[in-house]
C-alpha positions in Angstrom: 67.4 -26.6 -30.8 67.1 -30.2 -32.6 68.4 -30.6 -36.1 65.6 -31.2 -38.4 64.9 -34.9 -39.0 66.4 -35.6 -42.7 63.7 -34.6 -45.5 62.3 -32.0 -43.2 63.1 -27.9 -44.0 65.0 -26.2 -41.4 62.1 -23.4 -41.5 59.3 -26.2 -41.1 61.1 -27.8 -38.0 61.2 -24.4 -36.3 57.8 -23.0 -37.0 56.2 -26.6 -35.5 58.0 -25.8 -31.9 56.7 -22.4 -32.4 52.7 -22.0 -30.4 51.3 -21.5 -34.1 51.7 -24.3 -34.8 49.0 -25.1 -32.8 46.7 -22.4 -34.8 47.5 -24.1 -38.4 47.5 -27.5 -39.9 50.8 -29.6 -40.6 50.1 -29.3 -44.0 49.5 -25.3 -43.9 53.1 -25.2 -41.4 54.4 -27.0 -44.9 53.3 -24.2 -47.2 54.1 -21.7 -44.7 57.7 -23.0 -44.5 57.8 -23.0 -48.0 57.9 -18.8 -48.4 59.9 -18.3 -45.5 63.3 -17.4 -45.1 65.6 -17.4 -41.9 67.0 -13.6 -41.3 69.5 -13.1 -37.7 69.5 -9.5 -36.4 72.2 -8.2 -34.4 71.1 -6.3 -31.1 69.8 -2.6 -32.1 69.3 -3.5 -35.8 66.2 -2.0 -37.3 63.9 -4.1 -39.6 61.6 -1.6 -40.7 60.5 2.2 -39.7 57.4 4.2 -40.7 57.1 5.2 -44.3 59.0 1.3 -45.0 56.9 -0.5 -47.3 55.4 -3.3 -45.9 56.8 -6.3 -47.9 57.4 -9.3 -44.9 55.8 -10.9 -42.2 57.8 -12.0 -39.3 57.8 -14.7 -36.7 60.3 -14.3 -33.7 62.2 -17.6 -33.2 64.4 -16.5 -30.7 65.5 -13.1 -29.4 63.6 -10.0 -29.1 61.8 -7.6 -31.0 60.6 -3.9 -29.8 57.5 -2.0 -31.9 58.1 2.1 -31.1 55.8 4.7 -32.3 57.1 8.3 -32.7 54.4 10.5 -31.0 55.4 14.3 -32.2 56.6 16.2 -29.7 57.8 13.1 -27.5 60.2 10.6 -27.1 60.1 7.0 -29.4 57.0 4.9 -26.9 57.4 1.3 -26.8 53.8 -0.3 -27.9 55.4 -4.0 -27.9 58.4 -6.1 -26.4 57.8 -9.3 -28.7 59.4 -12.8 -27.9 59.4 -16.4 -29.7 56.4 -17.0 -31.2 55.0 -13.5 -31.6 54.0 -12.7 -35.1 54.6 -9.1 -36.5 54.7 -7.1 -39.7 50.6 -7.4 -40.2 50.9 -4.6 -42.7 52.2 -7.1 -45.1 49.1 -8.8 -45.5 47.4 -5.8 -47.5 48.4 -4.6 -51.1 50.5 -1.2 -51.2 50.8 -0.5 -47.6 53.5 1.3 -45.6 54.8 0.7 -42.3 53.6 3.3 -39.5 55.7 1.6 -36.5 59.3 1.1 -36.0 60.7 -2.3 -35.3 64.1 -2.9 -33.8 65.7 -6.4 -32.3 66.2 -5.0 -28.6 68.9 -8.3 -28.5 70.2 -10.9 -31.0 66.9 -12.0 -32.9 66.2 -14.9 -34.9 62.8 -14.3 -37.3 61.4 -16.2 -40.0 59.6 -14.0 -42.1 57.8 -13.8 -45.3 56.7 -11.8 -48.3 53.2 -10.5 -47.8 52.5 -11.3 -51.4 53.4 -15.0 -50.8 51.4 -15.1 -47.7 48.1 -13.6 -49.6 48.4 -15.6 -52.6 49.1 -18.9 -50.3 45.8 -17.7 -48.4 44.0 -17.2 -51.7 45.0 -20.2 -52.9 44.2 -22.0 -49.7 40.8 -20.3 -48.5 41.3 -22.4 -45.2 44.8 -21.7 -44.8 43.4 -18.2 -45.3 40.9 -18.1 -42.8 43.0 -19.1 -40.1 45.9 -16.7 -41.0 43.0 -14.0 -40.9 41.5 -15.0 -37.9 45.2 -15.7 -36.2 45.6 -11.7 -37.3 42.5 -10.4 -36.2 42.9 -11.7 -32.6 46.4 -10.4 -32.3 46.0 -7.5 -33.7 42.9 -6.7 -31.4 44.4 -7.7 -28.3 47.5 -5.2 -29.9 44.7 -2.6 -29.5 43.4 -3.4 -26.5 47.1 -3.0 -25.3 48.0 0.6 -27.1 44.7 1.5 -25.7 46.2 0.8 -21.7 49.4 2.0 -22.6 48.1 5.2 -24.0 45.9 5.7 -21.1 49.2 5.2 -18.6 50.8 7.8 -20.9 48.2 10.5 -21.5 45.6 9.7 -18.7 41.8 9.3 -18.6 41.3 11.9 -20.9 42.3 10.1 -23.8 
């Protein structure tokens, strides 16, 4: 990766070669940089599991990130295998709410992440800023649906 032209924050630099940045403005990249914060994750190191509060947002930078739900009764099911770019941790984006996934970095994992109060007060704040976070979410998160829903059907079969 580049170094950061002089001036410019680390965490700015790598969110512009990241596809948001095609989804926000320079200037919303700049407050997004702003709340973040670099975290490394060794392979098999758990960021969250269910019950966790949900207190950061994530963006993989590099690395990889698996989302496994415990169905009782049956082994941990992979929902997601997430890669640069891919935005998780959506839970942080509403007041008081826990995790219900698990999320563990299936190899060395760069993220940028978040607090979920930053980001909602930053979207508040900025109503545009907000809409596009909202909107970024809701497509994601319904195309994360859409895929549980096949996954799920694979699993279980057509009765489900």
């Amino acid at each position: 990766m580049v170094a950061p032209p002089p001036g410019k924050s680390p965490h700015l630099a790598k969110l512009e070669q990241l596809p948001l940045a095609e989804v926000f403005e320079p200037s919303h990249l700049e407050l997004l940089a702003q709340i973040a914060s670099q975290e490394d994750y060794a392979a098999e190191t758990t960021l969250f599991r269910p019950g966790d509060e949900a207190q950061w947002f994530y963006a993989v930078v590099s690395g990889r990130v698996s989302l496994t739900l415990q169905v009782p009764g049956r082994a941990p099911t992979i929902v997601a295998s997430l890669s640069r770019g891919d935005l998780f941790g959506w839970e942080a984006l509403r007041v008081d709410s826990r995790r219900d996934i698990t999320a563990v970095a299936s190899k060395a994992t760069q993220c940028l992440r978040c607090s979920g109060a930053a980001l909602r007060e930053l979207c508040e704040l900025d109503h545009e800023l907000g809409y596009r976070v909202m909107s970024h979410a809701f497509d994601r998160v319904a195309r994360d649906l859409s895929d549980c829903r096949v996954r799920l059907v694979d699993m279980y079969g057509q009765g489900c």
